[in-house]
Biopython code that builds the backbone (N, CA, C, O; Angstrom):
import numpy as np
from Bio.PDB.StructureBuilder import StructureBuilder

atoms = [
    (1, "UNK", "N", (0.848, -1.190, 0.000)),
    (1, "UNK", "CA", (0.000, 0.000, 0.000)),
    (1, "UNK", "C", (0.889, 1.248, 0.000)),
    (1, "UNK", "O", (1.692, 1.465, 0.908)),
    (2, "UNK", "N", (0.740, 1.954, -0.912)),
    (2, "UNK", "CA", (1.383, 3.609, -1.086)),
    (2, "UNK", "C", (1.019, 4.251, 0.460)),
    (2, "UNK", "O", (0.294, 3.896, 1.390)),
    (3, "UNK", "N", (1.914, 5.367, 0.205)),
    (3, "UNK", "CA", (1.521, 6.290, 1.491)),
    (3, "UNK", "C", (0.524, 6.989, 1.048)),
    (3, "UNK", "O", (-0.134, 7.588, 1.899)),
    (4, "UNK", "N", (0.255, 7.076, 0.071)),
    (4, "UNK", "CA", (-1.665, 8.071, -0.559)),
    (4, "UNK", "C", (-2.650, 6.979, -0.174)),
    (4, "UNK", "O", (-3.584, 7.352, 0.536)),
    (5, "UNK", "N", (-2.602, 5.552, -0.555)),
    (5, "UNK", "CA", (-3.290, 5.093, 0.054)),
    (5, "UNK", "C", (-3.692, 4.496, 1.346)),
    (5, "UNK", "O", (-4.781, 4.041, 1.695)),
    (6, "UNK", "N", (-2.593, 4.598, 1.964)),
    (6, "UNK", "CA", (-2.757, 4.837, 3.619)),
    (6, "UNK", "C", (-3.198, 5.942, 4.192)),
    (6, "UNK", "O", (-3.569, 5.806, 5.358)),
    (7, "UNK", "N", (-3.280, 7.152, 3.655)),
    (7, "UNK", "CA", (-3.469, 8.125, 3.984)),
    (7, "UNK", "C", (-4.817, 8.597, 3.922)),
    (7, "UNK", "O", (-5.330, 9.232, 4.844)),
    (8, "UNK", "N", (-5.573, 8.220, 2.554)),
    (8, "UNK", "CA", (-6.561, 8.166, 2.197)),
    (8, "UNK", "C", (-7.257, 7.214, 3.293)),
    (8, "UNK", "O", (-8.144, 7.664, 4.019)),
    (9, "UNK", "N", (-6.781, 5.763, 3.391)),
    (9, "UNK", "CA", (-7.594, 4.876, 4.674)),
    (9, "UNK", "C", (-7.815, 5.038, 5.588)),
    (9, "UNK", "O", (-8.782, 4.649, 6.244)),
    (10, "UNK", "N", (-6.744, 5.822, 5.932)),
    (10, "UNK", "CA", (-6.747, 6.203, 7.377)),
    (10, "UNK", "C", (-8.069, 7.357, 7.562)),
    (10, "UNK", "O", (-9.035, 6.983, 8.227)),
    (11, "UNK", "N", (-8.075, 8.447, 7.091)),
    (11, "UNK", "CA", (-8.555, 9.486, 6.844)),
    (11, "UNK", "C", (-10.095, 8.846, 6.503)),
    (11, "UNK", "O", (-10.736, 9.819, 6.106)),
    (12, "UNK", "N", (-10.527, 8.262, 6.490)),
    (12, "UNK", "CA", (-11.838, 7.262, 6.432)),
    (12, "UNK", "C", (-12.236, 7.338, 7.026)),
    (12, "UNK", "O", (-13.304, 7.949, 7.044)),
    (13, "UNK", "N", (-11.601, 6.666, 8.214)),
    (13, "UNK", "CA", (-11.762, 6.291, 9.216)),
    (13, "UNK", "C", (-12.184, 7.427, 10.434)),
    (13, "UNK", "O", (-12.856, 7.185, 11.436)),
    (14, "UNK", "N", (-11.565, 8.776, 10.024)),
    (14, "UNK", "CA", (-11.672, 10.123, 10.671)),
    (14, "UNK", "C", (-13.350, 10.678, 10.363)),
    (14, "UNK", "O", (-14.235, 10.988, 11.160)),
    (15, "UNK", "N", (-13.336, 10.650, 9.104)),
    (15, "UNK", "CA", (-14.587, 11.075, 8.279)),
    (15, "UNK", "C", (-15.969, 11.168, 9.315)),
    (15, "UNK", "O", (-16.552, 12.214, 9.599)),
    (16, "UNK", "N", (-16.341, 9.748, 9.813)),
    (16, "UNK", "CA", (-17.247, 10.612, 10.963)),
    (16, "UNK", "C", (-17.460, 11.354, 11.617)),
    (16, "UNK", "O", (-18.516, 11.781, 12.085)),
    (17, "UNK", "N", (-16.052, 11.709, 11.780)),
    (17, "UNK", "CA", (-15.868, 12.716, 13.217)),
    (17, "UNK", "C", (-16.395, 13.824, 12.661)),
    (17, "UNK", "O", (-17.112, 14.578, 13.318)),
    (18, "UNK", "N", (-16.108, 14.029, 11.452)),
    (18, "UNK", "CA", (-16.116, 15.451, 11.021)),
    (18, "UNK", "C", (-17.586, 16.242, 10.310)),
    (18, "UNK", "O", (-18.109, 16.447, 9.216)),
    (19, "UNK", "N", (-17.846, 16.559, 12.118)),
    (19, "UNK", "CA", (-19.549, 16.888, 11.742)),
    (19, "UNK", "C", (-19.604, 18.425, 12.368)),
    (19, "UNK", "O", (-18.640, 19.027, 12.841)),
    (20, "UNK", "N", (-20.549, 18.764, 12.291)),
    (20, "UNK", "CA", (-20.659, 20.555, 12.748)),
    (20, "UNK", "C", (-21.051, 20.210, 14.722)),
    (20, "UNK", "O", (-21.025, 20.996, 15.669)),
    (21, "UNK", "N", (-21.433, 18.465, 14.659)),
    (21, "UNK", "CA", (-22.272, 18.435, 16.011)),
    (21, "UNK", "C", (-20.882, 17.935, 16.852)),
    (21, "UNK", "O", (-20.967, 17.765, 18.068)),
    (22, "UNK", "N", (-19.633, 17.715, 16.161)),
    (22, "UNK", "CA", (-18.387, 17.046, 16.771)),
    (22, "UNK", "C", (-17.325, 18.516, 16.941)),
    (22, "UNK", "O", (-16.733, 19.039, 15.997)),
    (23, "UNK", "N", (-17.265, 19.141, 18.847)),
    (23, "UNK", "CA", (-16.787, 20.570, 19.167)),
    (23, "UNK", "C", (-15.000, 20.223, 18.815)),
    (23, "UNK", "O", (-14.002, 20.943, 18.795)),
    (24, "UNK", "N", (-15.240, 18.739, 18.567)),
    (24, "UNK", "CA", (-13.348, 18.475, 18.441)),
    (24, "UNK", "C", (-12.641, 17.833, 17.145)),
    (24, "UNK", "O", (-11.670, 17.079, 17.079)),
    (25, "UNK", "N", (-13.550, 18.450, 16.014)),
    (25, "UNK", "CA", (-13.347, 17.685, 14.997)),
    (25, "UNK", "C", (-12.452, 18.270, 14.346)),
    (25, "UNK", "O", (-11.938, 17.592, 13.456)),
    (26, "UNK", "N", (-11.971, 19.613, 14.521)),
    (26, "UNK", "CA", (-10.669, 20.325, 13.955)),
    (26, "UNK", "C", (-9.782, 20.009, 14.802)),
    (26, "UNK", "O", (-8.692, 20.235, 14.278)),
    (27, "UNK", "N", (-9.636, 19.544, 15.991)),
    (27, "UNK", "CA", (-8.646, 19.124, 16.346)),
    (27, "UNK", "C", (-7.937, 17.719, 16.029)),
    (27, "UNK", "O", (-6.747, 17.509, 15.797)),
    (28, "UNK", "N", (-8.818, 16.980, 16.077)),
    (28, "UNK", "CA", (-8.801, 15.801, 15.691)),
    (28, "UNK", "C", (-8.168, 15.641, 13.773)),
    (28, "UNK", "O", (-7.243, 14.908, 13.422)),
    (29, "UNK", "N", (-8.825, 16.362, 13.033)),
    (29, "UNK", "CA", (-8.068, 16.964, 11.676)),
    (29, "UNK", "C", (-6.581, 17.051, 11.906)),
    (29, "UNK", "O", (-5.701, 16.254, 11.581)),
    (30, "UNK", "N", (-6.483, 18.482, 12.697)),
    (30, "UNK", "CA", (-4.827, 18.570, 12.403)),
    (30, "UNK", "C", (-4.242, 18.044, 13.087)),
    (30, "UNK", "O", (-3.106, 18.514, 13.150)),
    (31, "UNK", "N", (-4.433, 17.100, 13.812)),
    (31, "UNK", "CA", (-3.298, 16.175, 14.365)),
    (31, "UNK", "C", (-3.239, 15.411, 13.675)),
    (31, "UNK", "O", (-2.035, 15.200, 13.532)),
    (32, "UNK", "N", (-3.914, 14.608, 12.921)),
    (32, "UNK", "CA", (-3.966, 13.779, 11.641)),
    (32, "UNK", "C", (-2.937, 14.254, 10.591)),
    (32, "UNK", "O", (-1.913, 13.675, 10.228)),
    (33, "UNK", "N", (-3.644, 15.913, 10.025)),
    (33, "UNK", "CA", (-3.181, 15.982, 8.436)),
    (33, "UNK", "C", (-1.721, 16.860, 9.127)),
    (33, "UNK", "O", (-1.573, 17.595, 8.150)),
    (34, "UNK", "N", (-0.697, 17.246, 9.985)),
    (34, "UNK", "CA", (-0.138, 17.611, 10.414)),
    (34, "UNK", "C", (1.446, 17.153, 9.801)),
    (34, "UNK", "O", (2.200, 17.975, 9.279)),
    (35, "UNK", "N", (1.714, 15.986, 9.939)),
    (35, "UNK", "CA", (2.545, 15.336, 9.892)),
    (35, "UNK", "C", (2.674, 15.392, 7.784)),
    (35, "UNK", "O", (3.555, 15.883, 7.079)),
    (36, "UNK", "N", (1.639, 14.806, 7.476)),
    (36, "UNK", "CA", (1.545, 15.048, 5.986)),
    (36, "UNK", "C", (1.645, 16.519, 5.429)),
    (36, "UNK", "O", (2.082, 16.849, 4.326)),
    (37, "UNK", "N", (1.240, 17.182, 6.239)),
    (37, "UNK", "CA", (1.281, 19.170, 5.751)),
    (37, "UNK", "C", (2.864, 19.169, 5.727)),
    (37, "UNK", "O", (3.513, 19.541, 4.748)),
    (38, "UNK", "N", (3.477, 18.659, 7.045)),
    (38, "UNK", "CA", (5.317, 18.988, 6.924)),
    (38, "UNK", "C", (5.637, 18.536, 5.939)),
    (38, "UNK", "O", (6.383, 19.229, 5.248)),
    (39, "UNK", "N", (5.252, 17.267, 5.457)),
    (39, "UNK", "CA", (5.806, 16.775, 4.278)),
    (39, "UNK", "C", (5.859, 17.667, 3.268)),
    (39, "UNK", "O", (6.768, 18.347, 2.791)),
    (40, "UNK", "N", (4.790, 17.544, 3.050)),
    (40, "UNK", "CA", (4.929, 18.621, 1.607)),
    (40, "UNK", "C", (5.468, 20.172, 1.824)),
    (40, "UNK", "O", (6.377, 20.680, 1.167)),
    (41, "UNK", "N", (4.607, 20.919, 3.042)),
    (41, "UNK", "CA", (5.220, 21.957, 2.876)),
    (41, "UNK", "C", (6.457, 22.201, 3.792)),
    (41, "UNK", "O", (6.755, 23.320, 3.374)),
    (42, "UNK", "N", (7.274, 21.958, 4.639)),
    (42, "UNK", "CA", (8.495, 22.052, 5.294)),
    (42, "UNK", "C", (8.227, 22.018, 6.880)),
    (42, "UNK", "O", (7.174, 21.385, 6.955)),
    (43, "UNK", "N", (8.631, 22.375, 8.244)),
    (43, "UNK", "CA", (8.377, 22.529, 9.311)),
    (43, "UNK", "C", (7.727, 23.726, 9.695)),
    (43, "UNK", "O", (6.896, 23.845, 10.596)),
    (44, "UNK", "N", (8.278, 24.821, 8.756)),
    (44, "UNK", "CA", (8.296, 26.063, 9.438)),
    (44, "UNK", "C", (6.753, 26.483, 9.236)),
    (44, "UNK", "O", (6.042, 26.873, 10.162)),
    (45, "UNK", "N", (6.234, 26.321, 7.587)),
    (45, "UNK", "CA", (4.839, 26.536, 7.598)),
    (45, "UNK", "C", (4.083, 25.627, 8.151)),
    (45, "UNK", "O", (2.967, 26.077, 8.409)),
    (46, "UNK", "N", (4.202, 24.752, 8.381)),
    (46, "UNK", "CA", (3.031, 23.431, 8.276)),
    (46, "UNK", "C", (2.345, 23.868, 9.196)),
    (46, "UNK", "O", (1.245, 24.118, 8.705)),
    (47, "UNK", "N", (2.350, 24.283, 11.013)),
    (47, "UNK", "CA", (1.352, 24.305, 11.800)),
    (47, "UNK", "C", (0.491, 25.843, 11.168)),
    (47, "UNK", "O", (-0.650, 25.964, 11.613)),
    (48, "UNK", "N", (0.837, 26.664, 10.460)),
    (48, "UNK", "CA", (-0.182, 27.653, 10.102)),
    (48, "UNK", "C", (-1.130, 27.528, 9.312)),
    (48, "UNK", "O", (-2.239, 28.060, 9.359)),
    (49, "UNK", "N", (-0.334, 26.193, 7.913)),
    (49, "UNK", "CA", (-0.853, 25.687, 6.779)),
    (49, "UNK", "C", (-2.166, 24.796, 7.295)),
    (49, "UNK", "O", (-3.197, 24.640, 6.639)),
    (50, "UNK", "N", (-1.914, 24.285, 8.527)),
    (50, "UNK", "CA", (-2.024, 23.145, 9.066)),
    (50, "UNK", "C", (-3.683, 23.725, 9.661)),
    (50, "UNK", "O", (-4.684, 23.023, 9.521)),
    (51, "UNK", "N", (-3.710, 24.920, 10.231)),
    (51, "UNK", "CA", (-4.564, 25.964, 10.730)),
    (51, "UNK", "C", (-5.427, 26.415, 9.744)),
    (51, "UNK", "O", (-6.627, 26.250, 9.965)),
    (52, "UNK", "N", (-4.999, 27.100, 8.404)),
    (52, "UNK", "CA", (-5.533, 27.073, 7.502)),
    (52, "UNK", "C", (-6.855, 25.792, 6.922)),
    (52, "UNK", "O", (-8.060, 25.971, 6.745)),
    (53, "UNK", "N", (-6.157, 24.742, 6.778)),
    (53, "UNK", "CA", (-6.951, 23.681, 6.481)),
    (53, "UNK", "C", (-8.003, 23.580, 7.498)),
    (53, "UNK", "O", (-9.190, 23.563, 7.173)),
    (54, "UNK", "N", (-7.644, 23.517, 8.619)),
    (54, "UNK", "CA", (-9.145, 23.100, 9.252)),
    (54, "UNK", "C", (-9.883, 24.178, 9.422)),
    (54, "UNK", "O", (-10.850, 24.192, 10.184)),
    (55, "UNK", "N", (-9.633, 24.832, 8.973)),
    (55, "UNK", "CA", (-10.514, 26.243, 8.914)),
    (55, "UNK", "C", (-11.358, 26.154, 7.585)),
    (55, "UNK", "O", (-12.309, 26.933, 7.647)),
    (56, "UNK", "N", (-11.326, 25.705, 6.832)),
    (56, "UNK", "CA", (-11.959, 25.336, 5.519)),
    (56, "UNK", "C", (-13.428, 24.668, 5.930)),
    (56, "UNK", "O", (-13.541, 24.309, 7.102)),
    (57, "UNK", "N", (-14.333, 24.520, 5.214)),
    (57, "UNK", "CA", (-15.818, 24.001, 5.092)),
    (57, "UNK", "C", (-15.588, 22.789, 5.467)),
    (57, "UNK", "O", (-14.429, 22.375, 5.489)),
    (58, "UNK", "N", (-16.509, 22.096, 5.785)),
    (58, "UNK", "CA", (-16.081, 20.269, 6.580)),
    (58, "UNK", "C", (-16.296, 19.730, 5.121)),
    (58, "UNK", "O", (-15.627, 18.729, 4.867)),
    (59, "UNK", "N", (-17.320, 20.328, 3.838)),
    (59, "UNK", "CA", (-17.045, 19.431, 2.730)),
    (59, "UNK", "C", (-16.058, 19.438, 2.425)),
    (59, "UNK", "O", (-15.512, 18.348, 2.252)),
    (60, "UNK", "N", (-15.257, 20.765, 2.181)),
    (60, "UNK", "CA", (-13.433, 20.687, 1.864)),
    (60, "UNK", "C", (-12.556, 19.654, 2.439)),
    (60, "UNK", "O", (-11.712, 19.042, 1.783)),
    (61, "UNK", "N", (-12.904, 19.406, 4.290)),
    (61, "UNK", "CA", (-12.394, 18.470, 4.877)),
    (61, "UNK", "C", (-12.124, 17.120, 4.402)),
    (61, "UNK", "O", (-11.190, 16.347, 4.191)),
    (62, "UNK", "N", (-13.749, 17.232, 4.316)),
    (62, "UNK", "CA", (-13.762, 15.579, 4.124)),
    (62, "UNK", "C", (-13.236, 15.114, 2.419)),
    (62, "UNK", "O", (-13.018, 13.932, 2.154)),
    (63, "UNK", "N", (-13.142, 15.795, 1.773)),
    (63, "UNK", "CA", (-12.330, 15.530, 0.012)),
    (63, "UNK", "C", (-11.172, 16.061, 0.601)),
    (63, "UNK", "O", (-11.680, 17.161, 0.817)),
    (64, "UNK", "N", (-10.261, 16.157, 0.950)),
    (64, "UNK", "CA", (-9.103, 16.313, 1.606)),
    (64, "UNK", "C", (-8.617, 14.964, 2.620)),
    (64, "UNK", "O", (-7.498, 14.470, 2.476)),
    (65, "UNK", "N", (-9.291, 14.604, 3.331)),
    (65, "UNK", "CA", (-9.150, 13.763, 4.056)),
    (65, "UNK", "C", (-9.478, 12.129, 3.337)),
    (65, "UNK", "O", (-9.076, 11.112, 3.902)),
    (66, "UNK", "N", (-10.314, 12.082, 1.936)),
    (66, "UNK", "CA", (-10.315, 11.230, 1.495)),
    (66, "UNK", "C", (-9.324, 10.847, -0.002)),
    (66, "UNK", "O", (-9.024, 9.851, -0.660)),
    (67, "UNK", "N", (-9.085, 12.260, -0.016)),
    (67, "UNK", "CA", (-7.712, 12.125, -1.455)),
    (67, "UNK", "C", (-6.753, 12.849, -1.398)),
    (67, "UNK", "O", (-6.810, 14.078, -1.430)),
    (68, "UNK", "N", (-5.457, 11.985, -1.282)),
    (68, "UNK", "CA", (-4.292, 12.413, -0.611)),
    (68, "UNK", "C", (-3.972, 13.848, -1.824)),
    (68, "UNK", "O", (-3.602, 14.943, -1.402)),
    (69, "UNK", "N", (-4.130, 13.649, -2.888)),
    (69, "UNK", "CA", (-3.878, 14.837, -3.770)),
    (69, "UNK", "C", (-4.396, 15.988, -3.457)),
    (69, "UNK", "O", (-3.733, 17.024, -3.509)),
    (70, "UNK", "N", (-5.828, 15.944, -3.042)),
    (70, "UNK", "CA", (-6.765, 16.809, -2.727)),
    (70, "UNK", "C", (-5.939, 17.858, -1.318)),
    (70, "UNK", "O", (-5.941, 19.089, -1.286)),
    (71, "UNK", "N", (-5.520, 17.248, -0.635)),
    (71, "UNK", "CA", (-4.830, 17.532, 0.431)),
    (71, "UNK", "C", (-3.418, 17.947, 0.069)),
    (71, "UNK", "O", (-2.821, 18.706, 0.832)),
    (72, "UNK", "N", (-2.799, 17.475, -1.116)),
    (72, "UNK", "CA", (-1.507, 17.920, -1.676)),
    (72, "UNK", "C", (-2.089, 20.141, -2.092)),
    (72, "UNK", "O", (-1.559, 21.213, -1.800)),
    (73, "UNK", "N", (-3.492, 19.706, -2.930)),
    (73, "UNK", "CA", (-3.637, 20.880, -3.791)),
    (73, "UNK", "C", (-3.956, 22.020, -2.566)),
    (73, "UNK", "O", (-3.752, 23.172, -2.948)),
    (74, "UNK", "N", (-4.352, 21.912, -1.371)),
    (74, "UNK", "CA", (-4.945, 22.518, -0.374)),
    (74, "UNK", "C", (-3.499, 22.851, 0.148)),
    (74, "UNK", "O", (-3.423, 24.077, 0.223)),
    (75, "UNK", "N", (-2.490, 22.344, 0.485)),
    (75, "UNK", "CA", (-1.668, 22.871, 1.123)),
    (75, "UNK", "C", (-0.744, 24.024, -0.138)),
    (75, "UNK", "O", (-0.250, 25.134, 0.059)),
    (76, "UNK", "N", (-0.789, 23.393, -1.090)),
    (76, "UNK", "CA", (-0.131, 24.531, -2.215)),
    (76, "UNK", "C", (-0.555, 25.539, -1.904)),
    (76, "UNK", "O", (0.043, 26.416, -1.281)),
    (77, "UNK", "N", (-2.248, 25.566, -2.510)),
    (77, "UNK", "CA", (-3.404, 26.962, -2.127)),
    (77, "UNK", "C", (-2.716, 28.029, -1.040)),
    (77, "UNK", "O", (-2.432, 29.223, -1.138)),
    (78, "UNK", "N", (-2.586, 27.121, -0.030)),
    (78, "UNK", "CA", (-2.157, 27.923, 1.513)),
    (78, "UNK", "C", (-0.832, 28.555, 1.146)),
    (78, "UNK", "O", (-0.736, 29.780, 1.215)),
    (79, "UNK", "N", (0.412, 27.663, 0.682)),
    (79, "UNK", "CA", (1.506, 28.297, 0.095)),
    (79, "UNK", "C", (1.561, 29.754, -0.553)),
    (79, "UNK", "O", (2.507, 30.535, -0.459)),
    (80, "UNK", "N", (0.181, 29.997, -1.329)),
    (80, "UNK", "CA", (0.430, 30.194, -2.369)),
    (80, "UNK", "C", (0.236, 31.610, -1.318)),
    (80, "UNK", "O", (1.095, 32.447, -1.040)),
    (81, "UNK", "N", (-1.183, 31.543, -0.864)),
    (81, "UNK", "CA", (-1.895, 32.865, 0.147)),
    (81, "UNK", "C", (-0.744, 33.474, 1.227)),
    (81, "UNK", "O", (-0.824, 34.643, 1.605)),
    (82, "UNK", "N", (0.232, 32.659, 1.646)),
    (82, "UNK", "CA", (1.230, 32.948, 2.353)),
    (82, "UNK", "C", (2.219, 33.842, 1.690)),
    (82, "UNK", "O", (2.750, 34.798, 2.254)),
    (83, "UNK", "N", (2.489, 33.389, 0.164)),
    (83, "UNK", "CA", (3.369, 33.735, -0.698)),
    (83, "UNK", "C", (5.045, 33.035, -0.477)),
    (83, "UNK", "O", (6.156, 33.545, -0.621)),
    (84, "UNK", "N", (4.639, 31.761, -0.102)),
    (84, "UNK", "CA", (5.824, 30.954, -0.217)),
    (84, "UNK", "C", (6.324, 30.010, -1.304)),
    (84, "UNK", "O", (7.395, 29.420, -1.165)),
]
sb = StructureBuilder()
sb.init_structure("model")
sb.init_model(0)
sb.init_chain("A")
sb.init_seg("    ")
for serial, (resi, resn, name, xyz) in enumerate(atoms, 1):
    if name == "N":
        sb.init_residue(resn, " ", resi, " ")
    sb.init_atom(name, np.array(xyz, "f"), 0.0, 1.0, " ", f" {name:<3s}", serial, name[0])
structure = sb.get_structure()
C-alpha cells in the first residue's frame, strides 16, 4: 500500500468525526493531516498551513481527508496565500 493510500484509509476512518455536532473535529483533523502538511510543505509553515486547512468548510475536509492529492492541492493553495 502507497503512502496516498494509507493516507486516504486512514482518513476514512476520521470522516465521521467530522460533523458541525463534533466541538473536536478540527482538532482531531490537524493532528492527523499535520505530519503530511510537513511533508509537503516544510516545518516552518506546516502548523499555520495546518490551521488554515481546518478552517476550511467540513465538505473541503472531508475531500481532503479522502484524497491524498486533494490535500496535496490545499496545502499549495495555503503556500500560495502565504506567498511561499
Amino acid at each position: 500500500m502507497t503512502p496516498k493510500q494509507q493516507y486516504a484509509q486512514k482518513g476514512i476512518f476520521l470522516l465521521p468525526a467530522v460533523v458541525k455536532g463534533n466541538p473536536n473535529y478540527k482538532n482531531q483533523v490537524g493532528e492527523y493531516i499535520f505530519e503530511y502538511v510537513e511533508k509537503i510543505a516544510g516545518d516552518q509553515p506546516a502548523p499555520k498551513i495546518t490551521g488554515m486547512l481546518i478552517d476550511l468548510p467540513i465538505e473541503e475536509i472531508q475531500g481532503y481527508l479522502q484524497d491524498f492529492s486533494k490535500l496535496e492541492e490545499k496545502v499549495r493553495e495555503a503556500q500560495t496565500l502565504l506567498g511561499n
